[in-house]
KOLDORO-359822 format. One line per 4 residues: their letters; for each residue x, y, z of C-alpha. Coordinates in nm, 2 decimals, padded with zeros to 4 digits. Each point is the difference from the previous one (the first is absolute). Layout:
// KOLDORO-359822
a) X Y Z | ...
END
This chain:
// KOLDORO-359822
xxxx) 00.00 00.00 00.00 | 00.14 00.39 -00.08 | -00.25 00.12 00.25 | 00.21 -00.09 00.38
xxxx) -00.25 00.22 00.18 | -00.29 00.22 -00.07 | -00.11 00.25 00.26 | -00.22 00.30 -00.02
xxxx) 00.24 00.22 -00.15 | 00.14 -00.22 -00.26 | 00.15 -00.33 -00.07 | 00.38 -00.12 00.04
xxxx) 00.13 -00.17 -00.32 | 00.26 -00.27 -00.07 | 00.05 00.15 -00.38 | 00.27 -00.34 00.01
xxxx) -00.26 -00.28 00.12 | -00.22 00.10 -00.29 | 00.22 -00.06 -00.23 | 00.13 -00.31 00.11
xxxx) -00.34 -00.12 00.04 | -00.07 00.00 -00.36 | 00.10 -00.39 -00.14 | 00.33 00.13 -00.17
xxxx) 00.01 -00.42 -00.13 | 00.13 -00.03 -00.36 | -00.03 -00.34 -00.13 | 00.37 -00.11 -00.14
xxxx) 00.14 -00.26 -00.21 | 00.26 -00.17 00.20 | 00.28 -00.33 -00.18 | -00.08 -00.26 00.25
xxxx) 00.35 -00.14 -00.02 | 00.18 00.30 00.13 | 00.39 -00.05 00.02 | 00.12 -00.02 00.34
xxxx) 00.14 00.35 -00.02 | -00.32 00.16 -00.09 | -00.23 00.19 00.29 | -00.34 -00.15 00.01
xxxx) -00.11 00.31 00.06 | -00.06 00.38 -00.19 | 00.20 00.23 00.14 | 00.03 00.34 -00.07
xxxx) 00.37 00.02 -00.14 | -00.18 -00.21 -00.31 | -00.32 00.21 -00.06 | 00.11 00.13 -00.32
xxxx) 00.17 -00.36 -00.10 | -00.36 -00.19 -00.03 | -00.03 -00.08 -00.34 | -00.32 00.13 -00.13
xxxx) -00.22 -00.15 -00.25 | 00.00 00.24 -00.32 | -00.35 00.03 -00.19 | -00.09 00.17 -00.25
xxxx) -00.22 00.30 00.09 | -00.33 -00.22 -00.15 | 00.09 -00.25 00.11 | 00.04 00.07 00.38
xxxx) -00.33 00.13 00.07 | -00.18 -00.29 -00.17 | -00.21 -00.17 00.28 | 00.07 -00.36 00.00
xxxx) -00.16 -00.32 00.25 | 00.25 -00.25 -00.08 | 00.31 -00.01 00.29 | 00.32 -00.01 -00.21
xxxx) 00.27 -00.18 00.21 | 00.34 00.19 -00.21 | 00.32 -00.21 -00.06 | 00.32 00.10 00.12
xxxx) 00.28 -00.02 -00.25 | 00.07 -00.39 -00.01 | -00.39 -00.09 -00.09 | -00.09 -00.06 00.38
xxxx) -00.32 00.11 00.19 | 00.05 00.35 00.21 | -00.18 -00.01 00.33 | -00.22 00.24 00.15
xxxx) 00.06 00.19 00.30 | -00.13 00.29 00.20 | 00.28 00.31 00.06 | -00.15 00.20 00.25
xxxx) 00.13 00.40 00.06 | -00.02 00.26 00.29 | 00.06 00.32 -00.04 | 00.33 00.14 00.16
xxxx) -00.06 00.12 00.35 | 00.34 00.20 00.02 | -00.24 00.26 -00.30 | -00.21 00.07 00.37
xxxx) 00.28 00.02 00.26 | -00.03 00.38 00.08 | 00.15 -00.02 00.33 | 00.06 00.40 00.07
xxxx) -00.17 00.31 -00.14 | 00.08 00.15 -00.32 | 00.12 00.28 00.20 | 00.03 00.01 00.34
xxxx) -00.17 00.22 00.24 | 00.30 00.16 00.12 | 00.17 00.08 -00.32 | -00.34 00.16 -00.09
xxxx) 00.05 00.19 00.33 | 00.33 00.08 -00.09 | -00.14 00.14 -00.33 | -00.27 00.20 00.26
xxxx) 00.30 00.18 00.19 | 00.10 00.28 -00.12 | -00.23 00.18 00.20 | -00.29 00.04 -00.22
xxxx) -00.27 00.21 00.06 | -00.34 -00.08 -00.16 | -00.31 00.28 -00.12 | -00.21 -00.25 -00.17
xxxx) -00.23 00.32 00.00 | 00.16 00.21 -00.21 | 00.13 -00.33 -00.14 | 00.38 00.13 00.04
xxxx) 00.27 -00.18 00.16 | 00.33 00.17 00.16 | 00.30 -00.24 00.01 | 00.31 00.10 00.22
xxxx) 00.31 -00.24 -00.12 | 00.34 00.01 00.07 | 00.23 00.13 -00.31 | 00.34 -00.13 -00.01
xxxx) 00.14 00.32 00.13 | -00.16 -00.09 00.33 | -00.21 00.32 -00.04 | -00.38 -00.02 00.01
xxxx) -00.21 00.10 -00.24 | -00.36 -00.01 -00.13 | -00.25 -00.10 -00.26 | -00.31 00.05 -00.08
xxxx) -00.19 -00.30 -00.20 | -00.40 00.03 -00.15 | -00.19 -00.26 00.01 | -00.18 -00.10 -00.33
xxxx) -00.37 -00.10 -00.02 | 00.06 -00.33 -00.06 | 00.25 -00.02 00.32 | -00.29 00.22 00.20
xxxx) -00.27 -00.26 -00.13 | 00.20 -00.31 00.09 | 00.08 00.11 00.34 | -00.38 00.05 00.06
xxxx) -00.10 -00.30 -00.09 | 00.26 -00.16 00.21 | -00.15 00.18 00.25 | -00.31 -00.13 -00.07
xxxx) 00.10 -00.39 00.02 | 00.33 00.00 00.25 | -00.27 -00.14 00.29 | -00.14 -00.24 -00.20
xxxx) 00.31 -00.16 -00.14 | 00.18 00.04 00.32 | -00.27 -00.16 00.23 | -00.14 -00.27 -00.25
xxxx) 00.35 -00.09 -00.11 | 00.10 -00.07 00.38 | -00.27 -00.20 00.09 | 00.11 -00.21 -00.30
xxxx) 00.28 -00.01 00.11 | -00.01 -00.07 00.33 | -00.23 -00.34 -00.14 | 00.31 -00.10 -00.19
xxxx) 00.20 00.02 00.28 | -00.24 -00.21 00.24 | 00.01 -00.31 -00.31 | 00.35 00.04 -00.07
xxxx) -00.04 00.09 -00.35 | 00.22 00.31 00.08 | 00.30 -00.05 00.18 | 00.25 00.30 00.16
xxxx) 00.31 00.08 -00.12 | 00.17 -00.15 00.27 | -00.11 -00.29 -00.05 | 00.06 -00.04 -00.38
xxxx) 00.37 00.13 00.06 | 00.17 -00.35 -00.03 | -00.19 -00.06 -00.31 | 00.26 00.17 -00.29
xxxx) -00.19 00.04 -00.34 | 00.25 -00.05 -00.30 | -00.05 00.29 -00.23 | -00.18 -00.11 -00.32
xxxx) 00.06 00.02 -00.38 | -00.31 00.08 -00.19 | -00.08 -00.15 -00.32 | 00.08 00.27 -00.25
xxxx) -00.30 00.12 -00.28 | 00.21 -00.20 -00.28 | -00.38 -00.04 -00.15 | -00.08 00.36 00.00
xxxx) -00.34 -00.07 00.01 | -00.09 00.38 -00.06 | 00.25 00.03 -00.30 | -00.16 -00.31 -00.13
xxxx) -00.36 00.16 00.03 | 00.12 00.29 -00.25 | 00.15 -00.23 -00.24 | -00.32 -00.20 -00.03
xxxx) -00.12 00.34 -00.10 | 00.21 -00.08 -00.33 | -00.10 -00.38 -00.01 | -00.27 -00.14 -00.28
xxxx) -00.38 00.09 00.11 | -00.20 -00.30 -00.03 | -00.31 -00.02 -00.09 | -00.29 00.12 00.19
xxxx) -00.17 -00.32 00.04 | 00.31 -00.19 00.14 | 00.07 00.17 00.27 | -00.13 -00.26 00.22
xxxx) 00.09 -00.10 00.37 | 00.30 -00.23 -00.03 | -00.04 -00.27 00.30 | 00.31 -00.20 00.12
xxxx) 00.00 -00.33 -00.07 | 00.35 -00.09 00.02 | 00.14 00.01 00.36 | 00.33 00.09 -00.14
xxxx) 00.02 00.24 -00.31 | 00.18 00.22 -00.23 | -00.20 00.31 -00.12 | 00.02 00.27 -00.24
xxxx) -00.02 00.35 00.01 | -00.31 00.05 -00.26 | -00.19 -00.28 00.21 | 00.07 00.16 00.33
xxxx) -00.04 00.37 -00.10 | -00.36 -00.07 -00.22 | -00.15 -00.20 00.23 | -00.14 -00.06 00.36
xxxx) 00.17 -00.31 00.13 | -00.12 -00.22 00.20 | 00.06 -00.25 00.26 | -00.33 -00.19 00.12
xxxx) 00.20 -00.28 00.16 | 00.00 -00.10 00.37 | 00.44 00.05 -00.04 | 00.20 00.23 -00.10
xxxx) 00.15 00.01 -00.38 | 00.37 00.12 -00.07 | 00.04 00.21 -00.36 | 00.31 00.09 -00.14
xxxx) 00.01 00.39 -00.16 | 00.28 00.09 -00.16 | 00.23 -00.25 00.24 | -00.14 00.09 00.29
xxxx) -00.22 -00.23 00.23 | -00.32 00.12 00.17 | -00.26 -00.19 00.23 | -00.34 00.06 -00.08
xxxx) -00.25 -00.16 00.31 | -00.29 -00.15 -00.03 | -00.34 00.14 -00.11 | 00.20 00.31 -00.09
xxxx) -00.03 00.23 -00.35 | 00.20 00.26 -00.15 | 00.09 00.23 -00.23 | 00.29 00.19 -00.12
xxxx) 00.03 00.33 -00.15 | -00.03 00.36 00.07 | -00.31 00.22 00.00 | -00.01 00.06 -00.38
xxxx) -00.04 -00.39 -00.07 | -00.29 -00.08 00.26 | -00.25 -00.13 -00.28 | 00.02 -00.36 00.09
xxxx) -00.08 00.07 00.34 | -00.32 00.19 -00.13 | -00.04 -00.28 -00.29 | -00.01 -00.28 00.26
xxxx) -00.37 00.11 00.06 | 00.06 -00.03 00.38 | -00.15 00.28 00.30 | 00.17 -00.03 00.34
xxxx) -00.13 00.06 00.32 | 00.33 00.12 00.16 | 00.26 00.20 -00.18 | 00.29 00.12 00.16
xxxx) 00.21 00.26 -00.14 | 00.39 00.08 00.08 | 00.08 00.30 -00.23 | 00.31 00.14 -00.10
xxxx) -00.05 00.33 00.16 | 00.27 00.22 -00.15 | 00.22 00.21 00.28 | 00.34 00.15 00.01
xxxx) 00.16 -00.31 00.15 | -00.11 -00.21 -00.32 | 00.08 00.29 -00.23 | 00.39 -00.04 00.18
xxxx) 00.02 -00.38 00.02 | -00.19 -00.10 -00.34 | -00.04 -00.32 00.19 | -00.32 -00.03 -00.18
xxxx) -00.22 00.17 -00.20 | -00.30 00.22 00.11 | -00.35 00.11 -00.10 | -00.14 00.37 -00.01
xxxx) -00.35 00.05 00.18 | -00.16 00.04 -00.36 | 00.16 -00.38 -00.11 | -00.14 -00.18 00.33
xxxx) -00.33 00.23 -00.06 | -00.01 -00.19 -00.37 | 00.04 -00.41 00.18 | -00.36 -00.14 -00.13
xxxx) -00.12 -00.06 00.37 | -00.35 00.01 -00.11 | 00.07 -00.25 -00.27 | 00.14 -00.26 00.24
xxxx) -00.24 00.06 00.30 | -00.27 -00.19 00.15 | -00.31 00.14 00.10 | 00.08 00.10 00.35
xxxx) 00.39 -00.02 -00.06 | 00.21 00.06 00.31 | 00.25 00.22 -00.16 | 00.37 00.04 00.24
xxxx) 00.28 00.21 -00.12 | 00.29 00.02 00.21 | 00.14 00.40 00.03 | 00.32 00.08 00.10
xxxx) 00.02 00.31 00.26 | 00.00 00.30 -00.24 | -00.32 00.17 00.08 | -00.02 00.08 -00.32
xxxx) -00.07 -00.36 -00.10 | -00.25 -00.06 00.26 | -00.16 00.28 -00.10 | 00.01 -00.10 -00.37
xxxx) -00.16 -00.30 00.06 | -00.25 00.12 00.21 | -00.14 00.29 -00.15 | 00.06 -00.11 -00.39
xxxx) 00.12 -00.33 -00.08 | -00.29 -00.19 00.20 | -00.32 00.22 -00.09 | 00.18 -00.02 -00.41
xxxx) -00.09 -00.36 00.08 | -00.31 00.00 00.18 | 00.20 -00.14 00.29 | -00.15 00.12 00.34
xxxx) 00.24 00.04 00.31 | -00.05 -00.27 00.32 | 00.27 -00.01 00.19 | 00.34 00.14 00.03
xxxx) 00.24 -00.30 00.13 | 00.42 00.05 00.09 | 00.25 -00.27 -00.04 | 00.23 00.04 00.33
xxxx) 00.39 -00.16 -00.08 | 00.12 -00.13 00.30 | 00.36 -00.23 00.06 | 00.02 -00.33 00.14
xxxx) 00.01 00.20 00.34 | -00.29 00.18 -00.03 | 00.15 00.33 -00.06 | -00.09 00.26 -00.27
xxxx) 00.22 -00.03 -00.30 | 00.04 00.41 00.00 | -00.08 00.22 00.23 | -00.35 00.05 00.05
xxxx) 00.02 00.39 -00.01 | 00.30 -00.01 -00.26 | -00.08 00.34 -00.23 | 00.15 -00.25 -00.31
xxxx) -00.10 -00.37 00.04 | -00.28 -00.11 00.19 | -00.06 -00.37 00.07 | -00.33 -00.02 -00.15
xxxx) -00.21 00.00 -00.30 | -00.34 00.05 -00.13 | -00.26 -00.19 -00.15 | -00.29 00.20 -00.12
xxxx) -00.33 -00.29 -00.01 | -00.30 00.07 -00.20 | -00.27 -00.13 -00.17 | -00.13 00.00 -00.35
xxxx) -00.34 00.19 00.02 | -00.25 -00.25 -00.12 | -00.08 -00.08 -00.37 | -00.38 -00.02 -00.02
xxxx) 00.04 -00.17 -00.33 | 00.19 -00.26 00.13 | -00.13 -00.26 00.26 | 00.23 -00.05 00.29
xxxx) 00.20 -00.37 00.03 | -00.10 -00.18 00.29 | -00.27 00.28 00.07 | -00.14 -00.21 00.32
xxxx) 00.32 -00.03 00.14 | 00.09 00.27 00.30 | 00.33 00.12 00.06 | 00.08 00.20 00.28
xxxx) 00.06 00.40 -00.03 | 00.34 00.08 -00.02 | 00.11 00.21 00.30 | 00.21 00.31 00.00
xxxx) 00.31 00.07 00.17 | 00.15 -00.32 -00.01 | 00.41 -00.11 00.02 | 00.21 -00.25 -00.16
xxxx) 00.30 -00.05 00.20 | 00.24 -00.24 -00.14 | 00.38 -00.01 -00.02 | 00.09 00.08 -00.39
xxxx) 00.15 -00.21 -00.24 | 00.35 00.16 -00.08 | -00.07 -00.04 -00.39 | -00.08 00.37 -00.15
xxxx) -00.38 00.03 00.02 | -00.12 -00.35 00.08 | -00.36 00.10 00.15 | -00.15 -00.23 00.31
xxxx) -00.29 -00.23 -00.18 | -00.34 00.09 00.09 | -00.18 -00.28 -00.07 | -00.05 -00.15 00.32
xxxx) -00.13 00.37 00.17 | -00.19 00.07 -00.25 | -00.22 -00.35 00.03 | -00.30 00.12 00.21
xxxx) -00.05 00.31 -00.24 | -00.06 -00.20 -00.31 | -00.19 -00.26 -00.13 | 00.15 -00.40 -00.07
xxxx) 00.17 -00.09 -00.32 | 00.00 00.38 -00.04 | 00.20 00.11 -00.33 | 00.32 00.11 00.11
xxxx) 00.26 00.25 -00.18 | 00.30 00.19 00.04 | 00.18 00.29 -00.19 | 00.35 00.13 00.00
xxxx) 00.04 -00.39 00.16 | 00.41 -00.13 00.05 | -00.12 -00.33 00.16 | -00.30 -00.26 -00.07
xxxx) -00.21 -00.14 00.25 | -00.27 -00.30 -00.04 | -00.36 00.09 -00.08 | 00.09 00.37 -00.16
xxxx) 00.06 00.13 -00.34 | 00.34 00.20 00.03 | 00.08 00.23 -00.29 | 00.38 00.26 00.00
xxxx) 00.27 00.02 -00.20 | 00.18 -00.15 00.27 | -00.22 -00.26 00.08 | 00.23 -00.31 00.03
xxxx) 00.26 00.21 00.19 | 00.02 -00.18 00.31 | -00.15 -00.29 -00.14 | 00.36 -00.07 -00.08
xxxx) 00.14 -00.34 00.13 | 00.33 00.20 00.18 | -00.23 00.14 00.23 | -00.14 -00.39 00.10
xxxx) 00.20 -00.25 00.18 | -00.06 -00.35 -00.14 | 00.00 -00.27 00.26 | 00.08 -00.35 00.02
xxx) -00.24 -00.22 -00.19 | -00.10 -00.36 -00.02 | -00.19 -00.23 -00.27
END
C-alpha cells in the first residue's frame, strides 16, 4: 500500500511500496543446461546483454494464441522463467534536507529587516572591507503574492504535516537520523537519457504518416520485443497482460507493467490519443511550466500558458471528469490555472491539495519559510462541469466529495520530477474501473493511460534491480 496512514489532515505515502507493489514479473527464456560458470539468476550488470527477439514492426503486434517455446542456438527447447524487478531503494534515500535549517539561517543573518508592507526589504552585510553598509531590495508582485499565500497555508502544512509525521514515527516507517547513521548509502550512477526520448519525439515529427485508418492501438503480445519508432510514435501501446513486457527502443530496455497503456510524443502529435475514441474519468496533468530555472538549465522543454490552454481536455474528458494539475509555486501559475486555464475548459475548482517532501527522518527537505525553495507543491483538483448530452458512466454509483485542504506528505524520489501516484487517495472520490489518464507522464502505472514525450523515462531497466529467479 502507498497510503502508510491517513488522518484528518492528509495521508502519509510510501511513493517506494507502490511501486514495488506493481508485478514487475517478465516472463524469460532461460538454456536449461547452463554451464557451470553461468548465474542462474538476472542480475543487473547483464540488463542490457539479454538477447532480444527482433520483429519486424508488423509482425510484433500481431496477437497470436499459440505458446511458441524459442530454440537456443544448437536446436534445443528454451525454458521459461519468471525475472522479477524492484525498483532501486537508494533513488528514495533522502536522509538530510536539501538544505539545512541552519545554513538557511546562516543565509537569514545579515541582519535583515523586513516591511512586507511597503513590500521593501533592508539588508545590512558585511563588505570585505569590514565596513557596513546597506541596501535596499523591492519586492516584486509575484514575491509579495507568494509570501501571502504562504501565509495563508504555513498552519496548515505545518500542523497537518506533524501529525503525519509523528504517525510515521509511532510505526516505524520513519526513523531519526541517529538511528540511520550506521547505515552508509553508496552514491548512485544514473542511467543516462542515451534514448533521448524527447529528441526521438521531434524526429518522429519527420517519420512517414500513416494512414488515418491504421493508427490503431498496438497490444503486446510478445513478452520480450524489439519496437520501432513509427509503431511506438503513431500508436497507443498497449499492455493488457497480468505481467509486465520489456521493449527495446533504440537499444535501450524499458519495463512496461501490467494493464498499463502509453503513448509517446509531444503535444503537436496527440491525435492517436484523441483517435483511440476513449473518455477518462481521471486525468492528471504535470505541465511543463516555463520559469527562469528551466530557461538556465534547458533540462527540459517547457510550455507557455496559451500551449497548455490548447491540450484538448474536453476532448478526452468524461462526463464529470476529475481534472488535477500539479502547479509549481509561482503564483502566477496558480493563478493561471485558476482563473483561465480551468473555466477555458469548463473545469470547476474542488479542492486545492499540497504535496509536503519530507526525508527518511521526517524533516522538511527546505526550509519551510525558505524565500526560494519551499518543500511543497500544488495540485489544483477540479471537476469537469457536467455534459448534459452525455450520460454519466456508472451514473448509480456514489463517490464521496472530495475534500479541500488536504496533504500529501511523502519522502520524494531523487529522480527530477518523479510525482507521488495518486491512485490509491484518489479511490473514494471516483467510481470502479474508472478510466484513468495522465499527461506530461515520465512513469506508467497499471490501470492508466500515460501519454509524454518522456513517457518511458523511468521505465528504464537501470532504475530496476533484477532479482534472483527460479523456473
Amino acid at each position: 500500500m502507498s497510503v502508510v496512514h491517513q488522518l484528518s489532515p492528509g495521508w502519509l505515502l510510501d511513493h517506494l511500496s507502490f511501486i514495488n507493489k506493481i508485478n514487475y514479473q517478465v516472463h524469460q527464456h532461460h538454456k536449461p543446461c547452463a554451464s557451470k560458470n553461468e548465474p542462474t539468476s538476472v542480475h543487473r550488470d547483464s540488463l542490457h546483454m539479454d538477447s532480444v527477439s527482433s520483429f519486424g514492426s508488423f509482425a510484433t503486434f500481431i496477437a497470436s494464441d499459440s505458446t511458441v517455446k524459442p530454440e537456443n542456438a544448437v536446436g534445443r527447447n528454451s525454458e521459461m522463467f519468471l525475472q522479477k524487478y524492484v525498483f532501486r531503494s537508494e533513488l528514495f534515500a533522502v536522509t538530510v534536507p536539501y538544505i539545512t535549517s541552519s545554513v538557511h539561517k546562516e543565509c537569514q543573518q545579515s541582519n535583515e529587516k523586513k516591511d512586507l508592507t511597503n513590500g521593501v526589504k533592508t539588508e545590512i552585510s558585511i563588505s570585505t572591507l569590514g565596513k557596513k553598509r546597506k541596501r535596499c531590495v523591492v519586492f516584486n508582485q509575484g514575491e509579495l503574492d507568494a509570501m501571502e499565500y504562504h501565509t495563508k497555508i504555513r498552519e496548515l502544512i505545518l500542523d497537518g504535516s506533524a501529525q503525519l509525521i509523528q504517525e510515521g514515527f509511532k510505526s516505524g516507517f520513519l526513523h531519526s537520523l541517529s538511528e540511520k547513521r550506521d547505515k552508509c548509502i553508496e552514491p548512485i550512477t544514473l542511467p543516462l537519457d542515451a534514448c533521448n526520448l524527447s529528441g526521438l519525439c521531434e524526429m518522429a515529427k519527420h517519420l512517414p504518416s500513416l494512414n488515418e485508418k491504421e493508427l490503431l492501438t498496438l497490444q503486446l503480445v510478445e513478452d520480450d520485443v524489439s519496437v520501432t519508432e513509427q509503431d511506438l510514435f503513431s500508436r497507443v501501446v498497449e499492455n493488457n497482460s497480468s505481467f509486465t513486457k520489456r521493449i527495446t527502443l533504440m537499444g535501450q530496455k524499458y519495463l512496461l507493467p501490467p494493464k498499463s497503456s502509453f503513448l509517446l510524443s509531444d503535444i503537436s502529435c496527440m491525435h492517436p490519443l484523441l483517435n483511440s475514441g476513449k473518455t477518462y474519468d481521471v486525468i492528471v496533468i504535470d505541465p511543463p511550466w516555463q520559469n527562469k530555472s528551466v530557461k538556465r538549465s534547458k533540462r527540459y522543454s517547457y510550455l507557455s500558458p496559451l500551449q497548455i490552454k490548447q491540450i484538448p481536455i474536453p476532448k478526452l474528458a468524461a462526463p464529470n471528469c476529475l481534472v488535477i494539475t500539479w502547479v509549481t509555486n509561482r503564483q502566477k501559475h496558480l493563478r493561471f490555472v485558476k482563473e483561465e486555464l480551468y473555466p477555458s475548459w469548463s473545469v470547476e475548482i474542488v479542492a486545492e491539495w499540497h504535496w509536503v517532501k519530507i526525508t527518511n527522518s521526517g524533516e522538511f527537505v527546505f526550509p519551510l519559510d525558505s524565500p526560494h525553495k519551499k518543500p511543497y507543491e500544488c495540485l489544483i483538483l477540479g471537476r469537469i462541469r457536467e455534459k448534459t448530452a452525455l450520460p454519466l458512466r456508472n451514473a448509480d454509483v456514489n463517490v464521496l466529495p472530495i475534500p479541500d485542504h488536504k496533504l500529501m506528505v511523502s519522502v520524494p524520489c531523487t529522480l527530477h520530477s518523479h510525482k507521488p501516484p495518486l491512485a490509491e487517495v484518489l479511490k473514494d472520490y471516483i467510481k470502479p474501473e474508472g478510466q484513468c489518464l495522465e499527461l506530461f507522464a515520465r512513469n506508467l502505472q497499471p490501470g492508466w493511460t500515460s501519454w509524454g514525450n518522456e513517457v518511458l523515462k523511468f521505465q528504464h531497466v537501470d532504475y530496476f534491480i533484477a532479482l534472483e529467479s527460479g523456473n
